[in-house]
PDB file of N, CA, C and O in Angstrom:
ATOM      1  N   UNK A   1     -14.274  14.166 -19.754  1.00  0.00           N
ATOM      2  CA  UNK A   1     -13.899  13.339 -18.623  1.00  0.00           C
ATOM      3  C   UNK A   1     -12.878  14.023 -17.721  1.00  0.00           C
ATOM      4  O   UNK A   1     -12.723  13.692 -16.546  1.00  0.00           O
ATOM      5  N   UNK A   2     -11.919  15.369 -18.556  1.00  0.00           N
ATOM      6  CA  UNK A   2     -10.564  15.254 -17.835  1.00  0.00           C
ATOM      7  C   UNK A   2     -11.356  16.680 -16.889  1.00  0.00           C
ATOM      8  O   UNK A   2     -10.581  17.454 -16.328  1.00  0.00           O
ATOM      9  N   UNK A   3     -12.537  16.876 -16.800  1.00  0.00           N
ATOM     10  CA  UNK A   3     -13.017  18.164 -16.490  1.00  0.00           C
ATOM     11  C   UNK A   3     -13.816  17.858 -15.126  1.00  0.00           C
ATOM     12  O   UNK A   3     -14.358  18.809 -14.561  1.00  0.00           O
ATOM     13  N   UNK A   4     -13.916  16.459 -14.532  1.00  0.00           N
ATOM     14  CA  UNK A   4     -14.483  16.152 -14.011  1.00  0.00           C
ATOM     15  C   UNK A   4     -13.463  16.043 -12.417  1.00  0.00           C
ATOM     16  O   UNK A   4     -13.711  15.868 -11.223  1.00  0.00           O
ATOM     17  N   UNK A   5     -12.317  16.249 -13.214  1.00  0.00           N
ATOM     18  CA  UNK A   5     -11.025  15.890 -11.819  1.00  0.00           C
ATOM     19  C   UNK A   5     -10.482  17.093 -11.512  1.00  0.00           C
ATOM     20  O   UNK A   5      -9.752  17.120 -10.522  1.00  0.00           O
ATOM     21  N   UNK A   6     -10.666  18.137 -12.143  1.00  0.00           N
ATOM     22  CA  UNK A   6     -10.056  19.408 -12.048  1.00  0.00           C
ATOM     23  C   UNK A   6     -10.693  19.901 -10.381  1.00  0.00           C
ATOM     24  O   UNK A   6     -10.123  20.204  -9.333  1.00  0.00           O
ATOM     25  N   UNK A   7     -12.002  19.803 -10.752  1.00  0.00           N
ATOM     26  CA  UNK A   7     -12.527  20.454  -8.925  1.00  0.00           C
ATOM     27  C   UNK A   7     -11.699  19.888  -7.875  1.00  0.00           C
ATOM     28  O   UNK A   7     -10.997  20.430  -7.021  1.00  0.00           O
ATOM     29  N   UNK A   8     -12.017  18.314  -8.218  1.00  0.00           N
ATOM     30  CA  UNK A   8     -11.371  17.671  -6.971  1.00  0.00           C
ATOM     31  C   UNK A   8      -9.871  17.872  -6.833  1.00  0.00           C
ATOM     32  O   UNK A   8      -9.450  17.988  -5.682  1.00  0.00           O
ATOM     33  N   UNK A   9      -8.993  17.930  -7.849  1.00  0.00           N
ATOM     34  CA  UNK A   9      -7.364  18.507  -7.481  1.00  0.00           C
ATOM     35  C   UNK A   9      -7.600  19.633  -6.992  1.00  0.00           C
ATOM     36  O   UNK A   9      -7.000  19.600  -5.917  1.00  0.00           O
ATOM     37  N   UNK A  10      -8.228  20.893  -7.108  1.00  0.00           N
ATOM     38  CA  UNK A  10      -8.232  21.540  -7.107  1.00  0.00           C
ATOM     39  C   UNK A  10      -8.335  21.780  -5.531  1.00  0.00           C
ATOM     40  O   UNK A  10      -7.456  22.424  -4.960  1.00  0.00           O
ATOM     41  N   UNK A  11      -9.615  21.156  -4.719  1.00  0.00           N
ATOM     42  CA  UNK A  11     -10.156  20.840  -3.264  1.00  0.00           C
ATOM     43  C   UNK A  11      -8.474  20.172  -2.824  1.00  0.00           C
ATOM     44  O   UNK A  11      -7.783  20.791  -2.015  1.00  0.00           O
ATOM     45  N   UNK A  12      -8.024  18.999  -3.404  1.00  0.00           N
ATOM     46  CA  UNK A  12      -7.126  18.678  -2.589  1.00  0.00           C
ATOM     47  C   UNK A  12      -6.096  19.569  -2.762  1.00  0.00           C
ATOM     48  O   UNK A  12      -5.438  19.543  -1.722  1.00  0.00           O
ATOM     49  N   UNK A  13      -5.579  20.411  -3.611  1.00  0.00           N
ATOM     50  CA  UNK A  13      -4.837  21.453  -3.620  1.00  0.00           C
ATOM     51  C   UNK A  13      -4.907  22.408  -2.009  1.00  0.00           C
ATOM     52  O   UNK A  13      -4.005  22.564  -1.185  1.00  0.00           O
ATOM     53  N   UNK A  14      -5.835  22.744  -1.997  1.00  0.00           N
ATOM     54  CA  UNK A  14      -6.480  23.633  -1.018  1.00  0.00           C
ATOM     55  C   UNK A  14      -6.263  22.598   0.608  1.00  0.00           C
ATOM     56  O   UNK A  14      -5.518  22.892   1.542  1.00  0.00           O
ATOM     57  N   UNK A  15      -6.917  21.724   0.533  1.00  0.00           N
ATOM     58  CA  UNK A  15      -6.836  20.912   1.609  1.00  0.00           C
ATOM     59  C   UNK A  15      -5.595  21.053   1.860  1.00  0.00           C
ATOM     60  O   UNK A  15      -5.494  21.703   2.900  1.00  0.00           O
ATOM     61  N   UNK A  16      -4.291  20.695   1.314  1.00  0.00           N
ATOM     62  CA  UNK A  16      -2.804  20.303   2.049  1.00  0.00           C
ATOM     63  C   UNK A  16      -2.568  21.893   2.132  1.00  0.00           C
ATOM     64  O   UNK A  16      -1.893  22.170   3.124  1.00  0.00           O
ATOM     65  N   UNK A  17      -2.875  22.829   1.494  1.00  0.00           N
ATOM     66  CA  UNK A  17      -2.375  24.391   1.606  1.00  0.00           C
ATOM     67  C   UNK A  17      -2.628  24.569   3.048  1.00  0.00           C
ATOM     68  O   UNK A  17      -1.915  25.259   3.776  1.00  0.00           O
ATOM     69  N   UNK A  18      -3.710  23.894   3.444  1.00  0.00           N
ATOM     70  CA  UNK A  18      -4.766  24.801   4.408  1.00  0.00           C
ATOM     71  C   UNK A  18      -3.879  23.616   5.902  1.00  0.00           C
ATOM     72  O   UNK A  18      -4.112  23.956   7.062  1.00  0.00           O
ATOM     73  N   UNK A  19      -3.329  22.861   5.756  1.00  0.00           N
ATOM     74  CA  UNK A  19      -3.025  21.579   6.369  1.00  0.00           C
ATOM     75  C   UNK A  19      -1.278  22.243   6.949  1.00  0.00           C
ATOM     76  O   UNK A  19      -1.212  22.639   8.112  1.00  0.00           O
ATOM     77  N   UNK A  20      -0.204  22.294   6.207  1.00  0.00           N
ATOM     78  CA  UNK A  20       0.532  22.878   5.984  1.00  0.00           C
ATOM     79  C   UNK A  20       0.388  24.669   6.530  1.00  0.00           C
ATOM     80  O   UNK A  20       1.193  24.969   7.411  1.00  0.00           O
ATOM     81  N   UNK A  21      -0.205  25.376   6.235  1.00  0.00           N
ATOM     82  CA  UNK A  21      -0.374  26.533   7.224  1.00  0.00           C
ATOM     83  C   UNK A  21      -0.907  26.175   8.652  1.00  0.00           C
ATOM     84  O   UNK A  21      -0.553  26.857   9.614  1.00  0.00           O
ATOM     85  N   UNK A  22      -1.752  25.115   8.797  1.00  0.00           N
ATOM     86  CA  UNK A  22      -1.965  25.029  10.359  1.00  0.00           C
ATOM     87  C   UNK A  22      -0.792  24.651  11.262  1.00  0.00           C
ATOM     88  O   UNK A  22      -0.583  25.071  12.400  1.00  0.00           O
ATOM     89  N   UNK A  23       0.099  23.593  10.399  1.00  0.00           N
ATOM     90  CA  UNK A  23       0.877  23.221  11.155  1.00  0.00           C
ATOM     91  C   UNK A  23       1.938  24.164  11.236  1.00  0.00           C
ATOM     92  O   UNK A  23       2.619  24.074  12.258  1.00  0.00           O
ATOM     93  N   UNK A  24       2.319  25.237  10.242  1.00  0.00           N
ATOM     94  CA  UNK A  24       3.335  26.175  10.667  1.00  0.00           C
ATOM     95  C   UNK A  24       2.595  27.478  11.739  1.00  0.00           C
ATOM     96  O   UNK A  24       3.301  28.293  12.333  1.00  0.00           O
ATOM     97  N   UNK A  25       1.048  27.461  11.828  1.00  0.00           N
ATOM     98  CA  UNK A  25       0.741  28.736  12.765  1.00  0.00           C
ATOM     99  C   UNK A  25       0.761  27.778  13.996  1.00  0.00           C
ATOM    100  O   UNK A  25       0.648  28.502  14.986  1.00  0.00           O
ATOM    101  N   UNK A  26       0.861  26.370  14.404  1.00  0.00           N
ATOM    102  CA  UNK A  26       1.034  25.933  15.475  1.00  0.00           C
ATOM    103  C   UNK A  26       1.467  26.089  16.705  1.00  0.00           C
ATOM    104  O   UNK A  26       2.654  25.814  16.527  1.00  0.00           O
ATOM    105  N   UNK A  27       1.364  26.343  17.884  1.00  0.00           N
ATOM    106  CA  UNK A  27       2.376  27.334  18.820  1.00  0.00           C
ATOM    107  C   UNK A  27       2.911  25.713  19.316  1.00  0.00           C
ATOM    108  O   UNK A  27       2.439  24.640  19.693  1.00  0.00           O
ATOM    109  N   UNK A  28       4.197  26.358  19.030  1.00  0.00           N
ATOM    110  CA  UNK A  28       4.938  25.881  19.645  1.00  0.00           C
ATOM    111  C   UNK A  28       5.553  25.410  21.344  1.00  0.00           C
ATOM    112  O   UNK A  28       5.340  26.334  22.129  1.00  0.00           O
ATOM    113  N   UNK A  29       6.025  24.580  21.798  1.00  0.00           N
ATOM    114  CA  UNK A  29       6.332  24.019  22.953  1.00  0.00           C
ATOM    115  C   UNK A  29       7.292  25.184  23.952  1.00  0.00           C
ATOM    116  O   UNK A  29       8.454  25.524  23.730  1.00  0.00           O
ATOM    117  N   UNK A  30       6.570  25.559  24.873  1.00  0.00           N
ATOM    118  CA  UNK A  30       7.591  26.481  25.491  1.00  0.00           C
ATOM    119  C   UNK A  30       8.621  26.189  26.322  1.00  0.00           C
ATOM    120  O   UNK A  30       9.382  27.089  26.677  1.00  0.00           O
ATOM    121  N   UNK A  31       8.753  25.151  26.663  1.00  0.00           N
ATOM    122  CA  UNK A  31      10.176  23.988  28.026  1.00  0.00           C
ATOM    123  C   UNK A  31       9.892  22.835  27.244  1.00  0.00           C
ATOM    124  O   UNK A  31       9.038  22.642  26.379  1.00  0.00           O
ATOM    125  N   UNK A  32      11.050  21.885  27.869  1.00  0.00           N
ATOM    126  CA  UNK A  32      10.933  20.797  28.085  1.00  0.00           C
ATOM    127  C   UNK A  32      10.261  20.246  28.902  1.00  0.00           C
ATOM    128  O   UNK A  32       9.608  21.131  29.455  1.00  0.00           O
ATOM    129  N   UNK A  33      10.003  19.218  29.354  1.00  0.00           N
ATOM    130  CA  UNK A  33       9.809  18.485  30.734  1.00  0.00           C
ATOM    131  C   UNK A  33      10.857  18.738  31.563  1.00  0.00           C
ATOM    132  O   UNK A  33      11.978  18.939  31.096  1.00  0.00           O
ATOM    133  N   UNK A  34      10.545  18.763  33.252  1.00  0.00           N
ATOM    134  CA  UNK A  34      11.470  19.030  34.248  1.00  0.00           C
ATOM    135  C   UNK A  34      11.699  17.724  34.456  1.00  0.00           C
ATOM    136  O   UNK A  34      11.075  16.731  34.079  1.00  0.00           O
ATOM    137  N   UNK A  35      13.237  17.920  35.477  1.00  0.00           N
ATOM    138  CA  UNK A  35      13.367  16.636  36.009  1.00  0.00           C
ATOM    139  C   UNK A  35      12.136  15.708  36.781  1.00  0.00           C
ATOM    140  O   UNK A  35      12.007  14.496  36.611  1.00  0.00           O
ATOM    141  N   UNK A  36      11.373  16.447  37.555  1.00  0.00           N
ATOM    142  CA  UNK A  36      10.347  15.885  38.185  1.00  0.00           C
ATOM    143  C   UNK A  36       9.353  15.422  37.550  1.00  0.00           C
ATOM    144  O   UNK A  36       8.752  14.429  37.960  1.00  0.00           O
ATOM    145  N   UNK A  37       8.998  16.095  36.388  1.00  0.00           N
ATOM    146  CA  UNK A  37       7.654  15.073  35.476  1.00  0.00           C
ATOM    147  C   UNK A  37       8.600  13.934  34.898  1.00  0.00           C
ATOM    148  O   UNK A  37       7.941  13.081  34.304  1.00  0.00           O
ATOM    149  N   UNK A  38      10.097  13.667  34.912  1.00  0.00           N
ATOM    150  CA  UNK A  38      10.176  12.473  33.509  1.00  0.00           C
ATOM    151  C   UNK A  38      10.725  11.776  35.164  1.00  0.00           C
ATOM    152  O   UNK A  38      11.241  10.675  34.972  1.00  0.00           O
ATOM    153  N   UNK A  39      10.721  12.066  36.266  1.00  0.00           N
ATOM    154  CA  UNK A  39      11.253  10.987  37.067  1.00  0.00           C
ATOM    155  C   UNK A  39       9.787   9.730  37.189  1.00  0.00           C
ATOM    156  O   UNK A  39      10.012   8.539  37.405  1.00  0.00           O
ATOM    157  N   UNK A  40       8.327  10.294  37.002  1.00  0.00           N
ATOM    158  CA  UNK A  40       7.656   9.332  37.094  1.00  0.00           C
ATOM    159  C   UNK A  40       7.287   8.640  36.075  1.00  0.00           C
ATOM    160  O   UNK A  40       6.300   7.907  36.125  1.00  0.00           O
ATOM    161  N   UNK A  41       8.275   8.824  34.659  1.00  0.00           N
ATOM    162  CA  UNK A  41       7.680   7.983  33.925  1.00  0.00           C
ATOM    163  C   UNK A  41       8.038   6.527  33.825  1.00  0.00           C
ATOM    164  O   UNK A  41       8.282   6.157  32.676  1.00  0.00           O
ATOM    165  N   UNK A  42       8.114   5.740  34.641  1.00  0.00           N
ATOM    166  CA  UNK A  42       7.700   4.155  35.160  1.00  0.00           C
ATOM    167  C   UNK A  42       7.907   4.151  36.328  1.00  0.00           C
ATOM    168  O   UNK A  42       8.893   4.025  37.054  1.00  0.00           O
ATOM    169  N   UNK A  43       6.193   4.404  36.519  1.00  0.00           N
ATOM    170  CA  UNK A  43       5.194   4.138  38.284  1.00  0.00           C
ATOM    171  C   UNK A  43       4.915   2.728  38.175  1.00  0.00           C
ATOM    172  O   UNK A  43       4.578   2.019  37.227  1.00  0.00           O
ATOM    173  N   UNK A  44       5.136   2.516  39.353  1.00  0.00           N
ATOM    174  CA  UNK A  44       4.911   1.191  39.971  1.00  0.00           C
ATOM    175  C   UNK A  44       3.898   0.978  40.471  1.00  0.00           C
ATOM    176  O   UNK A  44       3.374   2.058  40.743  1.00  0.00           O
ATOM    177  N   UNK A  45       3.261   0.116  40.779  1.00  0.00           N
ATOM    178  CA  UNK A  45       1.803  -0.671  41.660  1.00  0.00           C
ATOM    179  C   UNK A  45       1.712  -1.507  42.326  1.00  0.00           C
ATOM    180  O   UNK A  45       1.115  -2.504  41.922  1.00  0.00           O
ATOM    181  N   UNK A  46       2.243  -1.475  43.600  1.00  0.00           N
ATOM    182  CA  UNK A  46       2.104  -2.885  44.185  1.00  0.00           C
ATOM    183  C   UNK A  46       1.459  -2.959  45.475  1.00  0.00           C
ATOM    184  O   UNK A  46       1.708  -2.171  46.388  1.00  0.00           O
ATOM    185  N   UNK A  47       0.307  -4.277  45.575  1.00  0.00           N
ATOM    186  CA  UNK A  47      -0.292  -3.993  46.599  1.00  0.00           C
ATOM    187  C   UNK A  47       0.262  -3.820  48.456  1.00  0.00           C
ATOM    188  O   UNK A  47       1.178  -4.628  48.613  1.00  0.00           O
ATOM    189  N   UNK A  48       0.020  -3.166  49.591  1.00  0.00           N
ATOM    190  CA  UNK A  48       0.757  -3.426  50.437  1.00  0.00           C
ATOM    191  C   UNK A  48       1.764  -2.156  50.745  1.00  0.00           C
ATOM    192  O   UNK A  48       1.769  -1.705  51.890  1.00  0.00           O
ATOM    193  N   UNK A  49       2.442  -1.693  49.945  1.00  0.00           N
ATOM    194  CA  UNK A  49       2.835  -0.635  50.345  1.00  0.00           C
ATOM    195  C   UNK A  49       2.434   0.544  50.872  1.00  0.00           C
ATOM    196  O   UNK A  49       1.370   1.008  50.463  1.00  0.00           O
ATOM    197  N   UNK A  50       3.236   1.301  51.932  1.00  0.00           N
ATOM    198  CA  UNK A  50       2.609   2.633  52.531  1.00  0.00           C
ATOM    199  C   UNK A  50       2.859   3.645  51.462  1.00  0.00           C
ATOM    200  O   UNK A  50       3.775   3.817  50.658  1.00  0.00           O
ATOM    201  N   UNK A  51       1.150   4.573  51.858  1.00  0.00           N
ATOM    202  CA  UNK A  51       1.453   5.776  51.459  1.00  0.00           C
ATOM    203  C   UNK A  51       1.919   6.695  52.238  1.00  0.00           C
ATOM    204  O   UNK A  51       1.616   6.963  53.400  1.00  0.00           O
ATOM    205  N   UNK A  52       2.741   7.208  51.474  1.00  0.00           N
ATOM    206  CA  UNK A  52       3.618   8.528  52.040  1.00  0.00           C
ATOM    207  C   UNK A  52       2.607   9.877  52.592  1.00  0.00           C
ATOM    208  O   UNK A  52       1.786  10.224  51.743  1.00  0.00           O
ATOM    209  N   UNK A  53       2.580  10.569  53.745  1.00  0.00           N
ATOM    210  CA  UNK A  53       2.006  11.271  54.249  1.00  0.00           C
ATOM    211  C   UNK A  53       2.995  12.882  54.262  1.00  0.00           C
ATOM    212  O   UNK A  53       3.674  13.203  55.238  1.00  0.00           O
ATOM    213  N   UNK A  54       2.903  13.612  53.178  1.00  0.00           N
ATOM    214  CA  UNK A  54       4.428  14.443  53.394  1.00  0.00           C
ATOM    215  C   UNK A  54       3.718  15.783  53.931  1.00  0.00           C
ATOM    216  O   UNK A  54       2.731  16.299  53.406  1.00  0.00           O
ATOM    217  N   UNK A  55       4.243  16.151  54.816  1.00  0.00           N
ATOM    218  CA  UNK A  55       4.057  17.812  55.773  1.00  0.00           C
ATOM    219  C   UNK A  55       5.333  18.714  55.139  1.00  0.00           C
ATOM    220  O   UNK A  55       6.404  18.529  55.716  1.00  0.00           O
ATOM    221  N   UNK A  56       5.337  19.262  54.497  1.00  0.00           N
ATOM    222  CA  UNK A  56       6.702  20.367  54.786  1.00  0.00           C
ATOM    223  C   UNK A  56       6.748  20.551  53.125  1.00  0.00           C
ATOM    224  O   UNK A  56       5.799  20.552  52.340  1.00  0.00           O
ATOM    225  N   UNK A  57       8.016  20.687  52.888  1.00  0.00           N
ATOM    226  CA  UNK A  57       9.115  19.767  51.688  1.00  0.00           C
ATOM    227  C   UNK A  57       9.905  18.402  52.065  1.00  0.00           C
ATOM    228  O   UNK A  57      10.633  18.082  53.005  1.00  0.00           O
ATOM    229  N   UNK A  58       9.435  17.752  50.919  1.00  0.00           N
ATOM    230  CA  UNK A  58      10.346  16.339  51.061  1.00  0.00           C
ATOM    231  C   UNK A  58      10.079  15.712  49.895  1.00  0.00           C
ATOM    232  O   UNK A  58       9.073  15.800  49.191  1.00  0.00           O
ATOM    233  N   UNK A  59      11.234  14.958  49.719  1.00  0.00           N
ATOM    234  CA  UNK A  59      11.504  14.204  48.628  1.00  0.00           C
ATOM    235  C   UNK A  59      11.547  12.622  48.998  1.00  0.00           C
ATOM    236  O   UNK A  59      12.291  11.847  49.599  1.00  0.00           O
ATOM    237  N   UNK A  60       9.901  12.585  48.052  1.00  0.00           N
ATOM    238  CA  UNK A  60       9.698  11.159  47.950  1.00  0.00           C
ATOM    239  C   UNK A  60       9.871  10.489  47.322  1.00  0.00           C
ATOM    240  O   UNK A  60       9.289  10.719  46.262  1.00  0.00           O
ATOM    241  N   UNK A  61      10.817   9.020  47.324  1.00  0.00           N
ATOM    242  CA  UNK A  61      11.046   8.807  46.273  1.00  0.00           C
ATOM    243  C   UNK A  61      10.594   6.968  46.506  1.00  0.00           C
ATOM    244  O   UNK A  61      10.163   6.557  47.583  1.00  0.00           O
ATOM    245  N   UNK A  62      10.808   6.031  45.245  1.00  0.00           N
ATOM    246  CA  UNK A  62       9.613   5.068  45.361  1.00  0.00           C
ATOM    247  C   UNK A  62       8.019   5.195  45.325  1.00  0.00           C
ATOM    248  O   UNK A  62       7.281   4.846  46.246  1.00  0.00           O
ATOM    249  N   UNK A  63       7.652   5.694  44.237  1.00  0.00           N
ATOM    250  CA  UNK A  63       6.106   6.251  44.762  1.00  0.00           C
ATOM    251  C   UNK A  63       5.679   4.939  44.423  1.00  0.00           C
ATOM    252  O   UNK A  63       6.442   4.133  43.891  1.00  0.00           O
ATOM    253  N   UNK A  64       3.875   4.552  44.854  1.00  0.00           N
ATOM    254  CA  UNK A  64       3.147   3.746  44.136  1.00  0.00           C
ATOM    255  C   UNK A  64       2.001   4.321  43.979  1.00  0.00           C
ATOM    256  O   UNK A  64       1.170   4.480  44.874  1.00  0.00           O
ATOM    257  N   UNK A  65       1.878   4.714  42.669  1.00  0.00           N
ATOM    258  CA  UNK A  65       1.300   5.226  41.842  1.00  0.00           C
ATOM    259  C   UNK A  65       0.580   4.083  40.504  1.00  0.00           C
ATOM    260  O   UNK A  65       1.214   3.424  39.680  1.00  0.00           O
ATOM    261  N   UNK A  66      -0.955   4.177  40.692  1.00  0.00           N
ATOM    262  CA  UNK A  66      -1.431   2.958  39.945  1.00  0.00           C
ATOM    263  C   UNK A  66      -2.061   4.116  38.537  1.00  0.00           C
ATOM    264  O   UNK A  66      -1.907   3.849  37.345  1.00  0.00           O
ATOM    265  N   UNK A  67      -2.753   5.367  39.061  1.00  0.00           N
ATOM    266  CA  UNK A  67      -2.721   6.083  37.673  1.00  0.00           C
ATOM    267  C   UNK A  67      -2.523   7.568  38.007  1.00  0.00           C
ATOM    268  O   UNK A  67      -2.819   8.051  39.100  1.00  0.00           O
ATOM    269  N   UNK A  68      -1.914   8.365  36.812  1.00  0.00           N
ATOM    270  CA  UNK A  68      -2.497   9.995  37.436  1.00  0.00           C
ATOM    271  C   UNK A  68      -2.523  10.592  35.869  1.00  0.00           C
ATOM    272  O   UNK A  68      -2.223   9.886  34.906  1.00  0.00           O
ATOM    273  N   UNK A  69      -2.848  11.726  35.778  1.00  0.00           N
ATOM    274  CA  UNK A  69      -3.362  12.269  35.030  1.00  0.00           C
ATOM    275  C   UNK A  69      -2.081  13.250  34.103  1.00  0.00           C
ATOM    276  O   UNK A  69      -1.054  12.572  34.072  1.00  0.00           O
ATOM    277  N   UNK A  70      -1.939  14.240  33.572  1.00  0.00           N
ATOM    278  CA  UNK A  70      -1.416  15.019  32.728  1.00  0.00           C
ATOM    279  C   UNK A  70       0.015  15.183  33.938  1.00  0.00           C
ATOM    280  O   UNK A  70      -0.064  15.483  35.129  1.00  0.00           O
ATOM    281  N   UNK A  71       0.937  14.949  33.335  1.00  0.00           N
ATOM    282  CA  UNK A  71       2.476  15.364  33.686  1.00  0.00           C
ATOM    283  C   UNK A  71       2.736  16.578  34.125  1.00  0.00           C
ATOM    284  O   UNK A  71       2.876  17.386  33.207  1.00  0.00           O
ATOM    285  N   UNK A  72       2.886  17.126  35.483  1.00  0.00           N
ATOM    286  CA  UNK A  72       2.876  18.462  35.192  1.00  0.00           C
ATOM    287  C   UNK A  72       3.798  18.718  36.855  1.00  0.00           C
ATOM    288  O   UNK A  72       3.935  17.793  37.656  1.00  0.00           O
ATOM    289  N   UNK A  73       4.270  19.955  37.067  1.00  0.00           N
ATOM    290  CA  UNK A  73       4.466  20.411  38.428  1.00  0.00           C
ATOM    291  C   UNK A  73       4.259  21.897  38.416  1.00  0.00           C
ATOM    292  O   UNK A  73       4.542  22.585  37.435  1.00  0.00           O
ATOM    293  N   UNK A  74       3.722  22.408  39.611  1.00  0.00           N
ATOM    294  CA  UNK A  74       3.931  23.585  39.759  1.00  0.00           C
ATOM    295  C   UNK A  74       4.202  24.704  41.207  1.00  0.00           C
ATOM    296  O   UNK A  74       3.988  24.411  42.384  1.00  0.00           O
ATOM    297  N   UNK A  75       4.648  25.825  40.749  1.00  0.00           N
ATOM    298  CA  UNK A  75       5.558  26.275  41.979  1.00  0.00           C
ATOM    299  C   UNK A  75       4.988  27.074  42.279  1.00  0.00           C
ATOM    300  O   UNK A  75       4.846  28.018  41.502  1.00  0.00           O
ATOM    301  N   UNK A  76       4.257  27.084  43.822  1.00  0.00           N
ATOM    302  CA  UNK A  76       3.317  27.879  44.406  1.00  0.00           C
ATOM    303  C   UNK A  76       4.480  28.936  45.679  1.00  0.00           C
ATOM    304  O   UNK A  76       5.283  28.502  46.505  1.00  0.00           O
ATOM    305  N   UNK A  77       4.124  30.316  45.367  1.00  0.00           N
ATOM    306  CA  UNK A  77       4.876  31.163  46.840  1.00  0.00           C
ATOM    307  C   UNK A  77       3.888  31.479  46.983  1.00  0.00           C
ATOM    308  O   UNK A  77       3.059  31.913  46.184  1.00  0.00           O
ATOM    309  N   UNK A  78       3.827  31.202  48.604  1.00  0.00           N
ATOM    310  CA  UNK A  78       2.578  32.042  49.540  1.00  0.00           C
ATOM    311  C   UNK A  78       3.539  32.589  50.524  1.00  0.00           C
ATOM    312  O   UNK A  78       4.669  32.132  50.699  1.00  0.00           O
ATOM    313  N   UNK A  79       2.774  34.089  51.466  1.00  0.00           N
ATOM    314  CA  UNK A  79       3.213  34.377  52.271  1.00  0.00           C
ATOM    315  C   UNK A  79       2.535  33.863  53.317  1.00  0.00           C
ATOM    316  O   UNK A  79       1.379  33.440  53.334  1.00  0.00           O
ATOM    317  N   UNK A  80       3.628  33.950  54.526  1.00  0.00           N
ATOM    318  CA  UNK A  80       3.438  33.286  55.937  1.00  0.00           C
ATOM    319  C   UNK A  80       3.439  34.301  56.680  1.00  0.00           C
ATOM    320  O   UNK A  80       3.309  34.175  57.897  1.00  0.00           O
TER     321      UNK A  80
END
């Protein structure tokens, strides 16, 4: 009977080995979040308000924002 549990410890042996190395070859987080991704975390929705039309640089602030996708910003140089 006791020969019948040996495989299976044996599999779960292996399983957490194999579980445990994934999570230490994991790559790791390279930043934090910037100020600008955690300023939108509670967007608002309300009907009626204008959207902002921005030309240049400018800082908008009050957004209404009903959904968006992955948190992110990024910093584009072009020449003029």
């Amino acid at each position: 009977m006791p020969f019948f549990l040996i495989p299976l410890l044996i599999n779960l042996i292996i399983g957490i080995a194999l579980q445990a190395l994934g999570y230490l070859l994991m790559p790791k987080s390279k930043s934090e979040k910037t100020d600008e991704v955690t300023d939108m975390d509670s967007p608002t929705a309300e009907g009626g308000r204008p959207i902002p039309v921005v030309f240049g640089e400018m800082e908008v602030t009050g957004v209404n924002i009903v959904w968006f996708g992955d948190k992110a910003t990024t910093t584009r140089k072009i020449k003029a």
